[in-house]
Every structure is written in C-alpha cells, then in structure tokens.
PQR file with spaces between the fields and no chain letter, atoms N, CA, C, O and H, PARSE charges and radii, in Angstrom:
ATOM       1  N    UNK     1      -7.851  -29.491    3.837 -0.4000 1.5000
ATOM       2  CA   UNK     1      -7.224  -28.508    2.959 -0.0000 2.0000
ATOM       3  C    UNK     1      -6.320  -27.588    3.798  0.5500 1.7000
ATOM       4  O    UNK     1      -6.819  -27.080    4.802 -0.5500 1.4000
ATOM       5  N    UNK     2      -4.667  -27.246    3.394 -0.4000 1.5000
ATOM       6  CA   UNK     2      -4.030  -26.728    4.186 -0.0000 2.0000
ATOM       7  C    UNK     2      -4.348  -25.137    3.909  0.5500 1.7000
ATOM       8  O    UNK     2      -4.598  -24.615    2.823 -0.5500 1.4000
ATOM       9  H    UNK     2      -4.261  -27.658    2.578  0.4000 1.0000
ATOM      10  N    UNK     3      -4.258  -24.459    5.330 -0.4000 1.5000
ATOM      11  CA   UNK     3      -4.459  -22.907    4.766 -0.0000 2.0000
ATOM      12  C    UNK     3      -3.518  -22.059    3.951  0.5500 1.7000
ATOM      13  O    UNK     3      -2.297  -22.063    4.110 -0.5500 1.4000
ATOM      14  H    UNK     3      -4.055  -24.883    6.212  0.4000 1.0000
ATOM      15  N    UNK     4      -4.199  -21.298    3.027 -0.4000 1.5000
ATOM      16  CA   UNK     4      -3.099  -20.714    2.020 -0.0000 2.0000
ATOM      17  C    UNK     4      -2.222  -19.617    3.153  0.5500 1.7000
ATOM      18  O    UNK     4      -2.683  -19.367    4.267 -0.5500 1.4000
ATOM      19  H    UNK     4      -5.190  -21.295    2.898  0.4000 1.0000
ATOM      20  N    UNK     5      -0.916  -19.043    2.655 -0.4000 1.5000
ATOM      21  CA   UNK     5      -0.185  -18.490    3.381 -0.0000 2.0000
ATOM      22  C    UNK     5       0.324  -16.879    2.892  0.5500 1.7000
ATOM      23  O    UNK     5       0.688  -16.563    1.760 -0.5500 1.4000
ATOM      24  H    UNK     5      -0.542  -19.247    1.751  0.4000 1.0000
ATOM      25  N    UNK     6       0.223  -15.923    4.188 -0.4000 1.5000
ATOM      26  CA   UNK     6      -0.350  -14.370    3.266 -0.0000 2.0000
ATOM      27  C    UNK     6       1.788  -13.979    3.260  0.5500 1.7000
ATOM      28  O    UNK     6       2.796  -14.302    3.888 -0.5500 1.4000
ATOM      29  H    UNK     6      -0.072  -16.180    5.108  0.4000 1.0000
ATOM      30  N    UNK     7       1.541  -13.468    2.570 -0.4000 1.5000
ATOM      31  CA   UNK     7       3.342  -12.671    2.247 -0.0000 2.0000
ATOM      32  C    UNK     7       3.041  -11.846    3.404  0.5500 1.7000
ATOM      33  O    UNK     7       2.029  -11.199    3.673 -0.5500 1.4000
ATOM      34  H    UNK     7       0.723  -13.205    2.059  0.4000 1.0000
ATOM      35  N    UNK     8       4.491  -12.057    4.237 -0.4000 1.5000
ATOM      36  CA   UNK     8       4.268  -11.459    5.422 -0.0000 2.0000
ATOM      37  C    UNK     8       4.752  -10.153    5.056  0.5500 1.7000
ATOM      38  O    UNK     8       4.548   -9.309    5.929 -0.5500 1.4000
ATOM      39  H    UNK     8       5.314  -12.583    4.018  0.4000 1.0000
ATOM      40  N    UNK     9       5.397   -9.697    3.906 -0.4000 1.5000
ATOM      41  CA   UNK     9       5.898   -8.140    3.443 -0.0000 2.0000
ATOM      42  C    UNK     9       4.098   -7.761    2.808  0.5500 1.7000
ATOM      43  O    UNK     9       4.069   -6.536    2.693 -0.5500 1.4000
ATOM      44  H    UNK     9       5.563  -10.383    3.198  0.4000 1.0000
ATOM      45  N    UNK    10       3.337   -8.082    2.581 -0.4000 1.5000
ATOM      46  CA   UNK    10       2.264   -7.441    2.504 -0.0000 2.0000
ATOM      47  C    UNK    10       1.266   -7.200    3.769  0.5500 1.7000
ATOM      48  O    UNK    10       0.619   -6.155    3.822 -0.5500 1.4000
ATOM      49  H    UNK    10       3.360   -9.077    2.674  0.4000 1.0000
ATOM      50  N    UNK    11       1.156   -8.194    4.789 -0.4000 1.5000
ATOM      51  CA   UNK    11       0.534   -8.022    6.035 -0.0000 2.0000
ATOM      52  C    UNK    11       1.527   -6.240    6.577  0.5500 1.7000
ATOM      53  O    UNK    11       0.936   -5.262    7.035 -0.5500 1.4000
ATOM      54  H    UNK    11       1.682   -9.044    4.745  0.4000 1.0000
ATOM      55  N    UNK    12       2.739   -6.302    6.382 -0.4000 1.5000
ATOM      56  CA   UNK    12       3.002   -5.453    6.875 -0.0000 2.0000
ATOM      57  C    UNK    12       2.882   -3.844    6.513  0.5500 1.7000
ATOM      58  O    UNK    12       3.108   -2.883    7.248 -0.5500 1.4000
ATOM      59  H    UNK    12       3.219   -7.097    6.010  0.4000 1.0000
ATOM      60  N    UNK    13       2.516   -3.867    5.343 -0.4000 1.5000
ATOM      61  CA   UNK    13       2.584   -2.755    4.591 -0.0000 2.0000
ATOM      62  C    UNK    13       1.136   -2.423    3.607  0.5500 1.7000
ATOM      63  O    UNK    13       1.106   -1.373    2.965 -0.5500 1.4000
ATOM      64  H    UNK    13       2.332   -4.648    4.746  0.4000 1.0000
ATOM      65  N    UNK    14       0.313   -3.107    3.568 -0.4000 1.5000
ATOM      66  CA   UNK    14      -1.323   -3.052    3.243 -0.0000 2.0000
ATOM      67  C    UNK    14      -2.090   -3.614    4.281  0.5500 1.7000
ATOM      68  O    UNK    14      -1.918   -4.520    5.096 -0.5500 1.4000
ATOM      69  H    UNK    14       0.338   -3.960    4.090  0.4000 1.0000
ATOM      70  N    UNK    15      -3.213   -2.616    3.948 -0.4000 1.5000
ATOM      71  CA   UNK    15      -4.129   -2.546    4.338 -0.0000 2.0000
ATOM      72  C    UNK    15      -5.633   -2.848    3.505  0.5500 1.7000
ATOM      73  O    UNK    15      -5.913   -2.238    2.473 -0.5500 1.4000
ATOM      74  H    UNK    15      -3.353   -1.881    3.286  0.4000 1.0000
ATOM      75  N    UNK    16      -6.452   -3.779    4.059 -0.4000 1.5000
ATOM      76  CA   UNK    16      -7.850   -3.579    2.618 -0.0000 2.0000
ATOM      77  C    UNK    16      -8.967   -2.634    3.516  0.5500 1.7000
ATOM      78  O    UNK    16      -9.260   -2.863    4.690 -0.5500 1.4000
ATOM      79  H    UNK    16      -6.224   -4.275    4.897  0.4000 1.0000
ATOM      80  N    UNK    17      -9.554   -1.444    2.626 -0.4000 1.5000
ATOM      81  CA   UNK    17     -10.472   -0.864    3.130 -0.0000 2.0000
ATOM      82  C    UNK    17     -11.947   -1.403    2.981  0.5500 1.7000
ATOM      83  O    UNK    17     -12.149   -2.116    1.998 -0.5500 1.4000
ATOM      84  H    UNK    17      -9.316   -1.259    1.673  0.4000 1.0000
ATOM      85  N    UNK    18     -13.166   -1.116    3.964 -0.4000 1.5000
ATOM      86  CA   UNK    18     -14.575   -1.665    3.597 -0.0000 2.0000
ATOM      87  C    UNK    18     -15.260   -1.855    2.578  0.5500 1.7000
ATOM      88  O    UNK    18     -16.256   -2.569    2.462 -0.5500 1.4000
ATOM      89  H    UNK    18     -13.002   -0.538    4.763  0.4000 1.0000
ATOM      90  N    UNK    19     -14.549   -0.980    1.523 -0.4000 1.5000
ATOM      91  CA   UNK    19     -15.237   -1.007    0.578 -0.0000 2.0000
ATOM      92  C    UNK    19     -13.800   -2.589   -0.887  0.5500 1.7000
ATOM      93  O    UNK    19     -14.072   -3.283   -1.867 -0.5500 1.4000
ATOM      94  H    UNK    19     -13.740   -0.400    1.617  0.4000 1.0000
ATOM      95  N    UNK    20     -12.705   -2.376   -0.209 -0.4000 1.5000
ATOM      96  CA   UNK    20     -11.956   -3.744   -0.741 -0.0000 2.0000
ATOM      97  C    UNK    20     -11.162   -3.207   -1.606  0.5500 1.7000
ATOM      98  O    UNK    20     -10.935   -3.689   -2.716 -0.5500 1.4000
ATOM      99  H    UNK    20     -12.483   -1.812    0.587  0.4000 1.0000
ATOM     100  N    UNK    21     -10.607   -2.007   -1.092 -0.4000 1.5000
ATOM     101  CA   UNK    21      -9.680   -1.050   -1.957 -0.0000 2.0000
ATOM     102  C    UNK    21      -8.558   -1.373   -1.262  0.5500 1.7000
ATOM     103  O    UNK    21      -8.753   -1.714   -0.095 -0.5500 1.4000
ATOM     104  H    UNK    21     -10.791   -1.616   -0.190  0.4000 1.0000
ATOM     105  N    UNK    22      -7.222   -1.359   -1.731 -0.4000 1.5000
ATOM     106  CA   UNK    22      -5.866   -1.251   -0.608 -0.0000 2.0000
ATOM     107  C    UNK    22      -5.222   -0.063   -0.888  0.5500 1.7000
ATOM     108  O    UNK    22      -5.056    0.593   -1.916 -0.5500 1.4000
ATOM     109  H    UNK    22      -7.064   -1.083   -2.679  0.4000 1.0000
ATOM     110  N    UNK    23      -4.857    0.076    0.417 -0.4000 1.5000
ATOM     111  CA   UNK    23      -4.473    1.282    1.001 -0.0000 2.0000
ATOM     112  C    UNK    23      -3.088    1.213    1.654  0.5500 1.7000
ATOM     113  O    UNK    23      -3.033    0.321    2.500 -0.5500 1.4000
ATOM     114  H    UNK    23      -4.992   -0.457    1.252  0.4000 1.0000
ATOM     115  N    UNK    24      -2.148    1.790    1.522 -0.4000 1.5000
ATOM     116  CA   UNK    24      -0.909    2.003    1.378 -0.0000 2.0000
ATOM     117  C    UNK    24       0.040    3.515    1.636  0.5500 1.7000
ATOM     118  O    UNK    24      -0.489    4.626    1.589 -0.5500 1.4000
ATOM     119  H    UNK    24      -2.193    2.515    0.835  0.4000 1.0000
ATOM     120  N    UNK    25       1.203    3.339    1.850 -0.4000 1.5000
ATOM     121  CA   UNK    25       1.637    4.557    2.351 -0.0000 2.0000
ATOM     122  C    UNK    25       2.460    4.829    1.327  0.5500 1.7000
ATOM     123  O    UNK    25       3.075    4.041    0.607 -0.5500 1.4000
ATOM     124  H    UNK    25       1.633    2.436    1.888  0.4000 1.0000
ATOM     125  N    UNK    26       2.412    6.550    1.307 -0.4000 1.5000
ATOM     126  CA   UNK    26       2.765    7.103   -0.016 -0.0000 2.0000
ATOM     127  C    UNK    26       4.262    6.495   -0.273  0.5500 1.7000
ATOM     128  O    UNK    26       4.990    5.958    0.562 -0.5500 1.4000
ATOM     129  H    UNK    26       1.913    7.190    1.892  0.4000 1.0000
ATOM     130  N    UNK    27       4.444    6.659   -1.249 -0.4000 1.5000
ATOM     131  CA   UNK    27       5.702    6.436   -1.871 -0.0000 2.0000
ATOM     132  C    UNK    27       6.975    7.733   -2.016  0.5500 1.7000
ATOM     133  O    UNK    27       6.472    8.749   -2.498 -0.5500 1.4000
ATOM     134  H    UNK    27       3.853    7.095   -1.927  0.4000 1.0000
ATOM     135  N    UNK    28       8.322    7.873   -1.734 -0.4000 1.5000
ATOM     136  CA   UNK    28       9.224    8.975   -2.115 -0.0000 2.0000
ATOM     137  C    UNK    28       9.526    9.761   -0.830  0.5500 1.7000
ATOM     138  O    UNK    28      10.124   10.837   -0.848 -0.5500 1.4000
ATOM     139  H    UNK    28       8.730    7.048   -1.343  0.4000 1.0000
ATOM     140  N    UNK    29       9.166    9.279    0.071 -0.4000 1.5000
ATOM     141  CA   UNK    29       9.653   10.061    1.431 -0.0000 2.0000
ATOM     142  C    UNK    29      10.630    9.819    2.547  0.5500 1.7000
ATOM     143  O    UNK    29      10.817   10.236    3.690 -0.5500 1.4000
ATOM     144  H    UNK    29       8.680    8.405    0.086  0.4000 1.0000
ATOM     145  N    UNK    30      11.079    9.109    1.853 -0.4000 1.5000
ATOM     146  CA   UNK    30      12.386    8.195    2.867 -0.0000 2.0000
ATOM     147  C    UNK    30      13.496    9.398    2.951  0.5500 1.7000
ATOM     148  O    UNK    30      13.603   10.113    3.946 -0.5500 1.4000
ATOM     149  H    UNK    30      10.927    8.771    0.924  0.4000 1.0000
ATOM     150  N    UNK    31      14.272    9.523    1.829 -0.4000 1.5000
ATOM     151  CA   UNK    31      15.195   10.774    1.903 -0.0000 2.0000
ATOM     152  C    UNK    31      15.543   11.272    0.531  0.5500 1.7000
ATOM     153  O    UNK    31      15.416   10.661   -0.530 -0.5500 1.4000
ATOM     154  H    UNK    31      14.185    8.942    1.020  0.4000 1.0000
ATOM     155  N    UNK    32      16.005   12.491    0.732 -0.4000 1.5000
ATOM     156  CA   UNK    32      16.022   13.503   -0.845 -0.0000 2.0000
ATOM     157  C    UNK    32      15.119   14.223   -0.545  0.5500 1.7000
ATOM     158  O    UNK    32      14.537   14.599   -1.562 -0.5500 1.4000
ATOM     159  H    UNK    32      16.108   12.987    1.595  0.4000 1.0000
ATOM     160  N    UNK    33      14.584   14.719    0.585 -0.4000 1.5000
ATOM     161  CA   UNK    33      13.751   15.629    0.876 -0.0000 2.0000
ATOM     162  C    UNK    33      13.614   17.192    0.395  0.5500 1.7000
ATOM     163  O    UNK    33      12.616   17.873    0.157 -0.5500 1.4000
ATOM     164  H    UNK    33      15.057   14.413    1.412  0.4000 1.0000
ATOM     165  N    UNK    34      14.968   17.477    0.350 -0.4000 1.5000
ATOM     166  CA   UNK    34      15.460   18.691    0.028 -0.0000 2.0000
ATOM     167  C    UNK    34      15.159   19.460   -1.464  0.5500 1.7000
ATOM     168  O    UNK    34      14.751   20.568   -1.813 -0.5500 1.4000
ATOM     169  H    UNK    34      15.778   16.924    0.543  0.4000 1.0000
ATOM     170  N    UNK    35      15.695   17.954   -2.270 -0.4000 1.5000
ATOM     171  CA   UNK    35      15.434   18.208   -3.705 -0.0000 2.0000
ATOM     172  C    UNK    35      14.030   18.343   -4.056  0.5500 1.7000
ATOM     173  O    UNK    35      13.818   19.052   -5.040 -0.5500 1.4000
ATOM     174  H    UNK    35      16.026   17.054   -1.987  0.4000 1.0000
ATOM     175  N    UNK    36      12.864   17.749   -3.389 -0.4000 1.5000
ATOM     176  CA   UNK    36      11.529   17.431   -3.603 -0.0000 2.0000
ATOM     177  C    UNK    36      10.792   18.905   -3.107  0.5500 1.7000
ATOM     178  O    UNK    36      11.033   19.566   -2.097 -0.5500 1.4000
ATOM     179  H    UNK    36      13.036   17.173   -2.590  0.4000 1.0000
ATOM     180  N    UNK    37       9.873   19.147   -4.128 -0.4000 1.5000
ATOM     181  CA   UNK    37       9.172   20.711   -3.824 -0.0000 2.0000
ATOM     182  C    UNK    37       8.439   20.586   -2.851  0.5500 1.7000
ATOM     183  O    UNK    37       7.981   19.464   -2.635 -0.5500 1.4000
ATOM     184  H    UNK    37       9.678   18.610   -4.949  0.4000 1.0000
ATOM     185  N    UNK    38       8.131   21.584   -2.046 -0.4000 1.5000
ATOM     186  CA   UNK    38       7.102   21.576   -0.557 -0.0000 2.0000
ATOM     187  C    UNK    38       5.299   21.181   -1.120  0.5500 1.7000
ATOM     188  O    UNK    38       4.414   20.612   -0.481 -0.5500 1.4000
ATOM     189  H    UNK    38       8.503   22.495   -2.221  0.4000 1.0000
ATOM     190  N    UNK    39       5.280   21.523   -1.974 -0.4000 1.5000
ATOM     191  CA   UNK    39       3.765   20.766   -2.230 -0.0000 2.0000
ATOM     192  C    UNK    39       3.920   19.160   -2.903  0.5500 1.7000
ATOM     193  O    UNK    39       2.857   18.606   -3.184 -0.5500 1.4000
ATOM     194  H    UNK    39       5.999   21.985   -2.493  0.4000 1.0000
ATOM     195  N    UNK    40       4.825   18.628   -3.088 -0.4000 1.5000
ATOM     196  CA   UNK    40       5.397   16.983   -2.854 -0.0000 2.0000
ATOM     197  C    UNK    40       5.421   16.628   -1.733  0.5500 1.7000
ATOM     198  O    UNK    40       5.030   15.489   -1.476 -0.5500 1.4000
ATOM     199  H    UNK    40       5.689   19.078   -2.859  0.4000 1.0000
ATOM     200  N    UNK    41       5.800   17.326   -0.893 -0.4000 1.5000
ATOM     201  CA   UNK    41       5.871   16.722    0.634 -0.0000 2.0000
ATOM     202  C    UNK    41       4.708   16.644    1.058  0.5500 1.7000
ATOM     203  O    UNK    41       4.156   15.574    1.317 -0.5500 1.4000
ATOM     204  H    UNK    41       6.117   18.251   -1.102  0.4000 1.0000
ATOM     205  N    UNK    42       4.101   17.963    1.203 -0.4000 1.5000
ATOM     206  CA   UNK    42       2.773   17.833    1.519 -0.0000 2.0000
ATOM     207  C    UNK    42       2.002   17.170    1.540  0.5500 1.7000
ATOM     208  O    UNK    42       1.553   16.599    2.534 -0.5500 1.4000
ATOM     209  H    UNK    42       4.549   18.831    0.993  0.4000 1.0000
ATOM     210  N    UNK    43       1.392   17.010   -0.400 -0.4000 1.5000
ATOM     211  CA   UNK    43       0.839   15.489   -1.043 -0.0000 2.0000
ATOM     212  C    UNK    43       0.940   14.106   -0.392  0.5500 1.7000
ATOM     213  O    UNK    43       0.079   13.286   -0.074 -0.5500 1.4000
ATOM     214  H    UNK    43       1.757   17.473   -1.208  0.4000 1.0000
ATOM     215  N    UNK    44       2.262   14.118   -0.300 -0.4000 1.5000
ATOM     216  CA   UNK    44       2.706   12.609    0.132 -0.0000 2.0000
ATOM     217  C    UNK    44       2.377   12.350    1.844  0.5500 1.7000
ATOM     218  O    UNK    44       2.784   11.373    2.473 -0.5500 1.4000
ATOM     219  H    UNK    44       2.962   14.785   -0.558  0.4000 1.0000
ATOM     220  N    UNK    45       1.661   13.316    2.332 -0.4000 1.5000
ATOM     221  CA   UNK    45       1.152   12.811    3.929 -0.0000 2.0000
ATOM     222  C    UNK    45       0.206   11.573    3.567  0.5500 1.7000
ATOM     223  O    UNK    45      -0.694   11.346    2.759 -0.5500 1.4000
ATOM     224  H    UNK    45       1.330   14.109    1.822  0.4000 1.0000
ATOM     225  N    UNK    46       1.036   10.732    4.827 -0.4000 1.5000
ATOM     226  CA   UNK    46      -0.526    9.802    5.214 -0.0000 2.0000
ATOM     227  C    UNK    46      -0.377    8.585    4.404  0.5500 1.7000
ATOM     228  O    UNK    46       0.667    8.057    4.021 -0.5500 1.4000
ATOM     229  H    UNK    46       1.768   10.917    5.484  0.4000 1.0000
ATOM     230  N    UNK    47      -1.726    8.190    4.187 -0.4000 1.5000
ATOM     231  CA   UNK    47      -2.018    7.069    3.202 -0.0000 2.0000
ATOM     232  C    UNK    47      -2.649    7.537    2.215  0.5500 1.7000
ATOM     233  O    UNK    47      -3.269    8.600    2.189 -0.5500 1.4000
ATOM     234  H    UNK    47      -2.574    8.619    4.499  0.4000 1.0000
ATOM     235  N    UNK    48      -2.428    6.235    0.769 -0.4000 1.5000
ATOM     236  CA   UNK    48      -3.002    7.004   -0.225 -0.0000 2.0000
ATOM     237  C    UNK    48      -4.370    5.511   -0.587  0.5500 1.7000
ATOM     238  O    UNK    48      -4.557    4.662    0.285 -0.5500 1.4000
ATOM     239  H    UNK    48      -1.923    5.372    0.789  0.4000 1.0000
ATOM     240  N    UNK    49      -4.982    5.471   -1.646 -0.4000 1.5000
ATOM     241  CA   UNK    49      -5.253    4.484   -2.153 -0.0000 2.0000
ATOM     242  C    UNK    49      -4.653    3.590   -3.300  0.5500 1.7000
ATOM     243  O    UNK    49      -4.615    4.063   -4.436 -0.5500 1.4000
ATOM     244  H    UNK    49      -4.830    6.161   -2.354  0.4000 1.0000
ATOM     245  N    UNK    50      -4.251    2.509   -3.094 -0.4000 1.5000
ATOM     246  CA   UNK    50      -3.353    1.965   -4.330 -0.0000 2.0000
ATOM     247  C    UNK    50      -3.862    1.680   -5.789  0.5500 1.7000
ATOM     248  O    UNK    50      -5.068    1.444   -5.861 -0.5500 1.4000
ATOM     249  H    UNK    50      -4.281    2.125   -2.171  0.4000 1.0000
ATOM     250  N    UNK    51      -3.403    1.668   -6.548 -0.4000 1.5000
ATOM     251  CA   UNK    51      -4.088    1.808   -8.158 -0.0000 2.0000
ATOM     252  C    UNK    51      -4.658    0.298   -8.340  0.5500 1.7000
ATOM     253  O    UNK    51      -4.117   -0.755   -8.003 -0.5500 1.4000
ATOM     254  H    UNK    51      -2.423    1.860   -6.489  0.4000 1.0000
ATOM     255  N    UNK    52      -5.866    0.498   -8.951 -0.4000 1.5000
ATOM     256  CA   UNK    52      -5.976   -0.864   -9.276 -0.0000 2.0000
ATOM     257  C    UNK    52      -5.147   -1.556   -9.952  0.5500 1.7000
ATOM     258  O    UNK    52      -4.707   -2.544   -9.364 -0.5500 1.4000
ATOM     259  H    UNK    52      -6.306    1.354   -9.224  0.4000 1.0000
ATOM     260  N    UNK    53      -4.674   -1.313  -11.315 -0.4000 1.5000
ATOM     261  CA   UNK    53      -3.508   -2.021  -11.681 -0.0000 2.0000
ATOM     262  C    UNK    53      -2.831   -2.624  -10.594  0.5500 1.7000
ATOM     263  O    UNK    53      -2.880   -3.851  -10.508 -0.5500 1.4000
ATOM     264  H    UNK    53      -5.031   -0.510  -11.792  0.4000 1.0000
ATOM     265  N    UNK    54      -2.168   -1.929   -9.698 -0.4000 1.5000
ATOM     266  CA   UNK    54      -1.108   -2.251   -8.598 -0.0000 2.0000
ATOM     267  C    UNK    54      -1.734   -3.350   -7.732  0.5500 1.7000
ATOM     268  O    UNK    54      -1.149   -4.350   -7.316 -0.5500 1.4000
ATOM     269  H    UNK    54      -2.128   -0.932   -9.768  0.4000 1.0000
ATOM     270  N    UNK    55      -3.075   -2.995   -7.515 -0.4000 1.5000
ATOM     271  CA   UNK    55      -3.600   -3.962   -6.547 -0.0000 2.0000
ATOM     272  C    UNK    55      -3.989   -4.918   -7.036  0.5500 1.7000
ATOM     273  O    UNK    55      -4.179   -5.743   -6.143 -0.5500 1.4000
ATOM     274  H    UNK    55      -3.550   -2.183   -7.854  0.4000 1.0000
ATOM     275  N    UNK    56      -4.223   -5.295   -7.951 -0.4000 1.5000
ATOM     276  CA   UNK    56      -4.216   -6.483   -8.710 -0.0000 2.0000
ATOM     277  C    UNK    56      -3.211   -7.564   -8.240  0.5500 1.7000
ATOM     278  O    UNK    56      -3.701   -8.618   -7.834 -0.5500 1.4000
ATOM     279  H    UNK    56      -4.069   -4.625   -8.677  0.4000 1.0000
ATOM     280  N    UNK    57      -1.830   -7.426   -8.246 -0.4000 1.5000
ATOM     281  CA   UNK    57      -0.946   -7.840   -8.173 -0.0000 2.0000
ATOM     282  C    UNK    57      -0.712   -8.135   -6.526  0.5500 1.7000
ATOM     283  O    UNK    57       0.152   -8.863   -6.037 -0.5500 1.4000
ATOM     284  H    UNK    57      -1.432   -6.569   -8.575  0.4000 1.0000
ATOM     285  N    UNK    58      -1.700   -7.382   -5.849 -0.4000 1.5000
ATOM     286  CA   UNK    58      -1.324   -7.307   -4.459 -0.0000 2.0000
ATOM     287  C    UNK    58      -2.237   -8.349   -3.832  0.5500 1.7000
ATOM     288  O    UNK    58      -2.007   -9.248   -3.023 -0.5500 1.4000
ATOM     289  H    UNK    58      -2.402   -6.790   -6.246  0.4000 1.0000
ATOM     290  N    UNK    59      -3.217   -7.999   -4.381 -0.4000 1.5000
ATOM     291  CA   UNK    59      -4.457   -8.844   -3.469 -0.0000 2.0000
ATOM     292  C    UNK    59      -4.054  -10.171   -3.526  0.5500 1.7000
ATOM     293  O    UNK    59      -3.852  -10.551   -2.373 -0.5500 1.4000
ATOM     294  H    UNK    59      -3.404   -7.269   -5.038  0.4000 1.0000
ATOM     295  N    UNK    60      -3.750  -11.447   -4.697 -0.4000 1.5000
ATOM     296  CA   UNK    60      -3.438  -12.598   -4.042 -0.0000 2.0000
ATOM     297  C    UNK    60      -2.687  -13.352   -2.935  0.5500 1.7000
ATOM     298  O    UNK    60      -2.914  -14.394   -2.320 -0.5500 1.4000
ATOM     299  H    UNK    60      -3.915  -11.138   -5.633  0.4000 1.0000
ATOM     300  N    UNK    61      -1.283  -12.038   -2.902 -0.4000 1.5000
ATOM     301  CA   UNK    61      -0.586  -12.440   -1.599 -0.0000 2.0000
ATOM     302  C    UNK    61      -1.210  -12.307   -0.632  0.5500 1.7000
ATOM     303  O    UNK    61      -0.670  -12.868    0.322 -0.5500 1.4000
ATOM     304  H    UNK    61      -1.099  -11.191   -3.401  0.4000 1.0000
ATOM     305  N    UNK    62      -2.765  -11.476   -0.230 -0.4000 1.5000
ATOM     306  CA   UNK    62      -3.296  -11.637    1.056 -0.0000 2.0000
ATOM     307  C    UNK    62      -4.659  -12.024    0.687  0.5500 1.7000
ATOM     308  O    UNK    62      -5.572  -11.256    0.383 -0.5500 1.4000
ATOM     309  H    UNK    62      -3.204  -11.021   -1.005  0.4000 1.0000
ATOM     310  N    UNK    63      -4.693  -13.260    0.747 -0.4000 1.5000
ATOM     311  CA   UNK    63      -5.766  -14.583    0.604 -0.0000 2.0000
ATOM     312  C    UNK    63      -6.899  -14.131    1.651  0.5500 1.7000
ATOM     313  O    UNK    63      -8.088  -14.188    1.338 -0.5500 1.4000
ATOM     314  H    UNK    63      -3.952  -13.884    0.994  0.4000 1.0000
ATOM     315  N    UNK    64      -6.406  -13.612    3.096 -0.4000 1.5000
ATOM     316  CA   UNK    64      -7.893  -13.894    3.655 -0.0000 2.0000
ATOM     317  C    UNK    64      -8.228  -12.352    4.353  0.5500 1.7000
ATOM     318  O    UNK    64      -9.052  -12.360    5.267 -0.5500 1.4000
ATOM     319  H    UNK    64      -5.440  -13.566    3.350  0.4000 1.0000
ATOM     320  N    UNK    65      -7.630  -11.048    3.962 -0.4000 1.5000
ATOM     321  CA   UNK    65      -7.802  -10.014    3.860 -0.0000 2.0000
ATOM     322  C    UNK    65      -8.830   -9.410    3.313  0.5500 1.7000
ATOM     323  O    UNK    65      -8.642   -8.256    2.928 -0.5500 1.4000
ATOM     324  H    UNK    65      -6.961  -11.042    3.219  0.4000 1.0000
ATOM     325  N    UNK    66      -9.921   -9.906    3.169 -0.4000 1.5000
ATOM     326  CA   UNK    66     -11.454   -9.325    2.549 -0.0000 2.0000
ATOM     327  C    UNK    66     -12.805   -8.812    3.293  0.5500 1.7000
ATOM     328  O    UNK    66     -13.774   -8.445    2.628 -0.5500 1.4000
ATOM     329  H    UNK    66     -10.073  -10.844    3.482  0.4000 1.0000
C-alpha cells in the first residue's frame, strides 16, 4: 500500500495539539495595522486554536499528524 501524501501548505502552517486540536496562527496581521484597534493587535498574538468546522477540512490533508 503506497503512503498517503500530507499537503505540504498544511505541514507548514498547522500544527495538531495532544489533545488532536489544530493550532494555527492568528489571522489579519500581515498589514493594515494602522486601521486595526490596539486590542486587535493584541488579541491576535501567538497562536490560536482552529474551529472545528475549519479543522474538519484540515485534518485530511495531514493523514499521519495524530
């Protein structure tokens, strides 16, 4: 059986946590900084956890990420 193959745009940009949640970096911080209120910026530090909905869609592209 050949091994399934992970989307290399998801290896790069998720993460699965211990408990099998994915984890991801916030969204809206690239640029337009200015326009965006200082407790938006704030918020958006770091990593967040991704919605299940969203991760739904995510988890098959990374087959052996569990």
């Amino acid at each position: 059986m050949p091994k399934m193959k992970t989307k290399s745009s998801c290896k790069k940009r998720f993460k699965v946590t211990a408990s099998g949640k994915i984890k991801c970096g916030q969204a809206g911080k690239r640029h337009g900084m200015i326009k965006r209120t200082t407790k938006f910026i704030r918020d958006a530090r770091g990593t967040t956890v991704m919605s299940e909905a969203d991760a739904k869609i995510v988890r098959p592209m990374m087959p052996y990420s569990r």
